[in-house]
GUNUZA-980339 format. One record per residue (C-alpha): x, y, z; residue in three letters. Coordinates in steps of 0.5 Angstrom, whole numbers, plus 2048, in hexadecimal, padded with zeros to 3 digits. Layout:
N
XYZALA
...
! end
This chain:
537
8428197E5UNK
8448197ECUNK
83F8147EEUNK
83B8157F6UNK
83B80D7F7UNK
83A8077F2UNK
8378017F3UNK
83A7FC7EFUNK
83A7F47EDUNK
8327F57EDUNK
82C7F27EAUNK
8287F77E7UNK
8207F57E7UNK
81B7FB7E4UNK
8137FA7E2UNK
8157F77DBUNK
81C7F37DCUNK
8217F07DFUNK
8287F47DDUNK
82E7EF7DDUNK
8337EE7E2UNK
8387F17E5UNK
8357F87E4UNK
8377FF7E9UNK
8328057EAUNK
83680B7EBUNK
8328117F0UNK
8358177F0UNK
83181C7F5UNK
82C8187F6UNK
8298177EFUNK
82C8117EBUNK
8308137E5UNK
83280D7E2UNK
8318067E1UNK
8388027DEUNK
83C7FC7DEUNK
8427FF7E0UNK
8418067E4UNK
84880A7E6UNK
84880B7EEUNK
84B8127F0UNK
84F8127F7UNK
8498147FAUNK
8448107F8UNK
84080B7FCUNK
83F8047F9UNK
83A8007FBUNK
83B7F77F8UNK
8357F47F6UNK
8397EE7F7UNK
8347EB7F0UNK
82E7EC7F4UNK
8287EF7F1UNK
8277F77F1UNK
8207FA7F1UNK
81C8017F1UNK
81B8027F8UNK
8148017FAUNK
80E8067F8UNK
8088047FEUNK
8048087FCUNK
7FC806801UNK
7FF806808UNK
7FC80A80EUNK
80080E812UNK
7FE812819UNK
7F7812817UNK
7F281381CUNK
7ED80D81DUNK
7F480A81EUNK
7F880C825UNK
7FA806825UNK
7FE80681FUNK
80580781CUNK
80680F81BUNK
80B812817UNK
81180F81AUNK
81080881BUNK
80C808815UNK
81180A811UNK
817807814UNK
813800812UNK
81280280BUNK
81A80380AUNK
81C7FD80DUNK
8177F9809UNK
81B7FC803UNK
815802802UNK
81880A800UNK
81180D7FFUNK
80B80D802UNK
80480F801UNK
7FF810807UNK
7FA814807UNK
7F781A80AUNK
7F081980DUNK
7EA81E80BUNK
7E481D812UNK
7DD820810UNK
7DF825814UNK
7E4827810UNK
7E282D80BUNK
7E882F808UNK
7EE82A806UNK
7F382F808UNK
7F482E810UNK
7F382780EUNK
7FA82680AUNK
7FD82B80EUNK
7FB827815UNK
7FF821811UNK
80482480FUNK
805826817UNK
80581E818UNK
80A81D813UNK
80F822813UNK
816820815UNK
81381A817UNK
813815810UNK
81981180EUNK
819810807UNK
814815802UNK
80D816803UNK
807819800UNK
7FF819802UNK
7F98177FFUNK
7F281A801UNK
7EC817804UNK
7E781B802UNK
7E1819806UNK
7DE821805UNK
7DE8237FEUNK
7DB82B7FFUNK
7DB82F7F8UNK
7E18327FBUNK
7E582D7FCUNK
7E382A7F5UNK
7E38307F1UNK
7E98357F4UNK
7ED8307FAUNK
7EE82A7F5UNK
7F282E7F1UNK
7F78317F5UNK
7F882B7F8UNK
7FB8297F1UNK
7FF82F7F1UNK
8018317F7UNK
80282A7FBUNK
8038267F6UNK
7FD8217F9UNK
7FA81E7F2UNK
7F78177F5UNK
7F08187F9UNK
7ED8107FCUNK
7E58107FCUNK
7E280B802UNK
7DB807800UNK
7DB804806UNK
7DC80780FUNK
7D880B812UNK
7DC811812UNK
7DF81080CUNK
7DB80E807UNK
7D8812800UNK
7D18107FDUNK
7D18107F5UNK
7CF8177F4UNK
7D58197F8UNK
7DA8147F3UNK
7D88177EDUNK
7D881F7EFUNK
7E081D7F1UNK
7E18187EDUNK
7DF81E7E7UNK
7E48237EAUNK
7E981E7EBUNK
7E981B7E3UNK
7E98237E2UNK
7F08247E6UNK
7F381F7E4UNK
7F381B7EBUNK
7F48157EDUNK
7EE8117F0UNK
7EE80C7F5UNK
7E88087F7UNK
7E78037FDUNK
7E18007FAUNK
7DD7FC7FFUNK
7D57FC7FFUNK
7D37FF807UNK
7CB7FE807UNK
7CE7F6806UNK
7D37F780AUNK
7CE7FA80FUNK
7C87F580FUNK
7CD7F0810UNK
7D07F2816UNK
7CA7F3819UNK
7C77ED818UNK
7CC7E981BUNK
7CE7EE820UNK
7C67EC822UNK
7C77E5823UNK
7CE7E6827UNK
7D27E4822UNK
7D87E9824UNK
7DE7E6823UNK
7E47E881FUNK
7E37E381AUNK
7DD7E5818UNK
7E07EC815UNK
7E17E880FUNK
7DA7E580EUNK
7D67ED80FUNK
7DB7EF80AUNK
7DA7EA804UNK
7DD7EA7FDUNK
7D67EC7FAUNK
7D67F37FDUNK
7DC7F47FBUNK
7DC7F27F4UNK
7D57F57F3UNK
7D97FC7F6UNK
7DE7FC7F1UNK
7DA7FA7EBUNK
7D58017EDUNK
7DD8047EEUNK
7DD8027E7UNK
7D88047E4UNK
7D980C7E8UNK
7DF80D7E5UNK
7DC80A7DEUNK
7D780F7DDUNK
7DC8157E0UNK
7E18137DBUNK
7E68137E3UNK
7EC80F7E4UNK
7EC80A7E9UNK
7F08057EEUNK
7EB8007F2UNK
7F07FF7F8UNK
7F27F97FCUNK
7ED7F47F8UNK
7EC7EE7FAUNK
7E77EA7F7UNK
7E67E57F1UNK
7E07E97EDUNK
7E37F07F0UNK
7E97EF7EDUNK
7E57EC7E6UNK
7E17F27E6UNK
7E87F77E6UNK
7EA7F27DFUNK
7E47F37DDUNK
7E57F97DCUNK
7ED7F97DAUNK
7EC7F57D5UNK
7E67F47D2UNK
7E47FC7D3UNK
7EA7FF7D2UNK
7E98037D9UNK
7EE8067DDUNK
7EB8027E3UNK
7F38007E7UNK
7F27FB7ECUNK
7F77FA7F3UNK
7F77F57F8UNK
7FC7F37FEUNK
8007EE800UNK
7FB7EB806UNK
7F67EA800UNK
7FB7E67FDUNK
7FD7E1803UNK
7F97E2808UNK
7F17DF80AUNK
7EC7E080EUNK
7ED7D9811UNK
7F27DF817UNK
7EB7E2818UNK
7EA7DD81CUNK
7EF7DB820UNK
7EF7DB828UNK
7F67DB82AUNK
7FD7DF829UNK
8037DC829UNK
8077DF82EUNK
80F7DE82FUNK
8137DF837UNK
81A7E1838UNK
81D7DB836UNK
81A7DB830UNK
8147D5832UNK
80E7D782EUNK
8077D6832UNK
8007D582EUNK
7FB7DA833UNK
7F47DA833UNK
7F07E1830UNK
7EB7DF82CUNK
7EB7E682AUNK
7F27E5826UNK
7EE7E581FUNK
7EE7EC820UNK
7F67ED81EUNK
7F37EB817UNK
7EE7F0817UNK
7EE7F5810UNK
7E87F780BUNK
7E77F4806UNK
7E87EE80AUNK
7EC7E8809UNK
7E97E3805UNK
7E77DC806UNK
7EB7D7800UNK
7F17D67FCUNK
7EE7D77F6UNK
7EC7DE7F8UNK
7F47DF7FAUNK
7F57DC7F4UNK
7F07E17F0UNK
7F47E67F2UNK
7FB7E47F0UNK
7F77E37EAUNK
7F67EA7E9UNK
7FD7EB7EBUNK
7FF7E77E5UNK
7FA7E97E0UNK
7FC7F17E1UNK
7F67F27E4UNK
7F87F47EBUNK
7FC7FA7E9UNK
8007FC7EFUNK
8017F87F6UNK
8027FC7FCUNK
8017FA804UNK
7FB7FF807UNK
7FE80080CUNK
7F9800811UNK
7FB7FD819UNK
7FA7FE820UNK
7FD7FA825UNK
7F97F4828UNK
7FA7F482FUNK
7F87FB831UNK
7F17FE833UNK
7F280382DUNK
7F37FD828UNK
7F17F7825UNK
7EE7F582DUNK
7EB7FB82CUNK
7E57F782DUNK
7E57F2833UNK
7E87F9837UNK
7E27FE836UNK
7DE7F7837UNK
7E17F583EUNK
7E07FD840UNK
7D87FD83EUNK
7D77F583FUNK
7D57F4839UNK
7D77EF833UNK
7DD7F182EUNK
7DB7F1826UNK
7DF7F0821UNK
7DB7F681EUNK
7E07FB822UNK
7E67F8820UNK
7EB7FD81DUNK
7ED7FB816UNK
7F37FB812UNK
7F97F6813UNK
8017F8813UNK
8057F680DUNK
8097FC80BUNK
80F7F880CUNK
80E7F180AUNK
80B7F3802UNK
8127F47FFUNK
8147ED802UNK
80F7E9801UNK
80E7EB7FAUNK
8157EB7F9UNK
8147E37FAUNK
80F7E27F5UNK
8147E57F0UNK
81A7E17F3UNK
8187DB7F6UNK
8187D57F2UNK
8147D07F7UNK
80E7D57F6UNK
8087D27F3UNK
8077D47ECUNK
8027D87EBUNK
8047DC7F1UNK
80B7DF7EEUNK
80C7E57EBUNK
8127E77E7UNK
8167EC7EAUNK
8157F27E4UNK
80E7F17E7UNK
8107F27EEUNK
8137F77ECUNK
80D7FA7E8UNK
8087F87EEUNK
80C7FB7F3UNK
80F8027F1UNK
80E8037EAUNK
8088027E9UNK
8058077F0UNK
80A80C7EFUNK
80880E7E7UNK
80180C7E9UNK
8028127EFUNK
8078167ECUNK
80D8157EDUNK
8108127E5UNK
8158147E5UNK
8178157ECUNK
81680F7EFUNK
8158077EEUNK
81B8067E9UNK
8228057E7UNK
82580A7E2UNK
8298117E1UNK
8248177E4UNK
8208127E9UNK
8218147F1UNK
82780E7F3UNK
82180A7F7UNK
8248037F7UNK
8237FC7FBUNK
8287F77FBUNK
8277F07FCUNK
82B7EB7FFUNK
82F7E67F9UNK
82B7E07F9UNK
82D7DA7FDUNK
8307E0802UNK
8307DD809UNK
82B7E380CUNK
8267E4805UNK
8217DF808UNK
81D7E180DUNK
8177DF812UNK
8137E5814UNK
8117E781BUNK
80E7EC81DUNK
8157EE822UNK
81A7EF81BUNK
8157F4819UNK
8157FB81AUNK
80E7FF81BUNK
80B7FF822UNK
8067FA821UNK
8067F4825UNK
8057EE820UNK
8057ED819UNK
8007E9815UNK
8067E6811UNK
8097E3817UNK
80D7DC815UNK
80D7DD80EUNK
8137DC80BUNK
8157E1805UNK
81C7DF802UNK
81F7E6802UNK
81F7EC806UNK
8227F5803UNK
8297F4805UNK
82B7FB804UNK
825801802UNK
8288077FFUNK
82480E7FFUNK
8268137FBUNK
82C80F7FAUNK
82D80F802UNK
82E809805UNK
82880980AUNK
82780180CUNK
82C7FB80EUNK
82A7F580FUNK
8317F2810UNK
8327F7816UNK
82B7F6818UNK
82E7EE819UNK
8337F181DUNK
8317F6821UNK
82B7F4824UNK
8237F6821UNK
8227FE81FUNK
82A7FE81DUNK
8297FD816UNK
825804816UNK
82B809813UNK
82680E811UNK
823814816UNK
81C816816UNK
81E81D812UNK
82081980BUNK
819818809UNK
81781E803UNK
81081F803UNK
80F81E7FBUNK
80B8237F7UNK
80881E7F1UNK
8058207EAUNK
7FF81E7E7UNK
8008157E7UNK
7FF8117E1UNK
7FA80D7DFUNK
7FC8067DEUNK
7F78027DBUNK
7F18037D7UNK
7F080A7D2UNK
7EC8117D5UNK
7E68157D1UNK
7E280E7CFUNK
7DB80E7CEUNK
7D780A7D3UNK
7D38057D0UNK
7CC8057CEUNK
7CD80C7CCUNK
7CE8117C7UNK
7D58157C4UNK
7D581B7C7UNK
7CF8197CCUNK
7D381B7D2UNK
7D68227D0UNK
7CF8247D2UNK
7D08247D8UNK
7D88237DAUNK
7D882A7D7UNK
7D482D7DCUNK
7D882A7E2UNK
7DA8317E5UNK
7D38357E4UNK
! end
């Protein structure tokens, strides 16, 4: 076989080992085809060399939002996906955003497509927000979003006005969902908590960013996701409680794992990894001048940059907790949420103080835009805790669980077996290669002007990671280059075009944890055939 391109002398890493040194991918259009020793290059073939570094599945993001409307400030299509690939990412899952309003599903995933279409970088598909689930929807629309869009994945809110789903909503979705075969996902906070708190410090002027955290405590989210929980036990659903976070939360979801057998899967996210609620309160921003000098500026309204639901929490130990469930094969997929808005805009973060100053009133932390970019800084920082050996102990990872967490694990969850989130014969030739260790380029500090979206700051400025994707393959085309990016100037790297990104049709996902069709506890065999038969009548 005449190869397309091969990539040689690489260190092959999966979801379940490490291969042995010195192996070479052969791609042949765009799939992979084989995995050898030695692989013969034909006259045209191109060779990509490793160099003995690692080779990993690209990245499976699979929770980021994209051109969504209660963000105008935040990256769209372009920048987002030009950021997802630089970052070693190539396929992403955004979602399509269902408003009260909406009665039909159909125009919703038709105005996504219409932000999308010739407008992704890498390969993408959607999610739906459901936020009004009418008969119609539930019982005609779910089911041709199966078949004919390809859409198998639904998020439900607890929590924000807009979006937010009472229990009997739940359980009518969650019913129809477990009968299709789709994929739940569940942002699991308790409103009325969330709410009363708010209020009450809003009433005694406790209005800055910081005290987003404190409206926001973990008890409301652990009480959540136990009540998310026992939904999904009592209908026998599949569930993925995204972006958890907090000690007893996380308790709850290994609860239900291991001493349950439940399919309860679990998600979190880099900046609950590393990141407290300490930024919250931070009243200055660093800036830098043309000569490269950095200046603290006073804002106390600079915590807001931090700003994301549920909040960043407050001690080691609760960072610690969630490395914990990473460890323990609690936590069963990593993604970003990519959610930003910019900071210095009268749309974004400062939103606030702007509309305040306008109608001379005070600035709440209650009318922060939640969310925080990330989409570019996952892959390396956890490429890092897989690598680095100055980590502390108990944050590592090994490097078949960074893969597992990153691309595997998301791309059978939501479809894409097969296709996705790995390396060998048939799977698209998606590939991320590192830098070889000790190379001169692998470590990196991050700042925010080495990234790529169009947000303007990061919350991981100055972090040090050890590594950084050297080239992104999509379907076996090199679209990202970070050593012409060294040399050429910021954006240069980019060797891709907006046009390359397939939007991706997925089957039904796996269920990754737990067995379906269990009896829920306290009731007889058969006890819920009594009513689970009548769902359609």
């Amino acid at each position: 076989m005449d190869f397309d391109l091969i990539v040689k002398n690489a260190i092959i890493v999966t979801a379940t080992e490490v291969l042995q040194p010195g192996l070479s991918i052969g791609v042949k259009d765009g799939i992979i085809v084989a995995v050898a020793l030695f692989l013969p290059a034909g006259p045209d073939t191109k060779i990509v060399d490793a160099e003995g570094a690692y080779v990993t599945p690209g990245g499976v993001d699979s929770h980021v939002h994209l051109h969504q409307d209660n963000a105008p400030t935040g990256d769209k299509w372009l920048t987002g996906s030009r950021s997802a690939l630089a970052g070693g990412n190539t396929t992403i899952l955004a979602f399509a955003s269902q408003k009260r309003t909406d009665e039909s599903l159909y125009p919703v995933v038709e105005e996504y497509h219409n932000r999308s279409r010739g407008q992704s970088y890498i390969d993408y598909g959607f999610h739906l927000i459901l936020t009004r689930a009418t008969a119609k929807i539930l019982q005609e629309e779910l089911k041709v979003m199966i078949e004919q869009e390809g859409i198998t994945s639904l998020k439900l809110y607890m929590t924000y006005p807009a979006m937010k789903l009472g229990d009997g909503d739940m359980l009518d979705i969650m019913m129809q969902a477990r009968e299709l075969g789709v994929t739940t996902m569940i942002h699991a906070e308790n409103s009325d908590m969330i709410d009363m708190i708010t209020t009450r410090l809003l009433k005694h002027s406790r209005t800055l960013p910081k005290f987003h955290a404190i409206a926001r405590p973990q008890i409301a989210e652990a009480e959540a996701t136990h009540r998310a929980i026992s939904l999904s036990t009592l209908t026998s659903t599949p569930i993925l409680i995204v972006h958890m976070s907090s000690p007893v939360a996380l308790s709850h979801a290994r609860k239900a794992q291991s001493k349950s057998l439940l399919p309860v899967h679990a998600e979190s996210c880099p900046h609950y990894m590393y990141l407290l609620s300490s930024n919250l309160a931070a009243t200055s921003i660093t800036t830098h001048d043309d000569h490269g000098h950095s200046h603290e500026v006073d804002d106390e309204w600079a915590g807001s940059r931090h700003v994301c639901a549920p909040p960043l929490r407050h001690s080691d130990s609760d960072l610690q907790s969630v490395w914990d469930a990473v460890n323990n094969g609690t936590i069963t997929v990593i993604s970003s949420d990519h959610a930003p808005t910019l900071y210095n805009s009268p749309g974004g973060k400062r939103k606030p103080v702007v509309d305040a100053q306008a109608s001379s009133s005070v600035p709440t932390f209650a009318q922060i835009p939640n969310g925080l970019p990330g989409i570019e800084t996952r892959l390396p920082i956890l490429f890092s805790a897989a690598t680095d050996p100055s980590a502390p102990a108990g944050r590592r990872l090994s490097l078949p669980r960074f893969v597992e967490l990153t691309s595997t694990n998301p791309a059978k969850m939501y479809g894409l077996a097969g296709k996705k989130g790995s390396i060998a014969p048939g799977y698209d030739a998606d590939l991320v290669v590192w830098y070889p260790k000790l190379h001169d380029d692998a470590n990196i500090t991050i700042t925010n002007d080495i990234l790529h979206h169009s947000i303007d700051y990061t919350p991981f400025e100055g972090m040090k990671v050890c590594n950084w994707p050297r080239y992104v393959l999509l379907r076996g085309e090199m679209k990202w280059d970070r050593d012409v990016e060294l040399r050429d100037g910021h954006g240069k790297g980019i060797l891709g075009k907006p046009m390359d990104g397939q939007y991706l049709k997925r089957a039904k996902g796996e269920v990754l944890v737990g067995r379906l069709g269990q009896t829920p506890p306290g009731m007889l065999e058969g006890e819920t055939d009594n009513w689970m038969t009548y769902t359609h009548e």
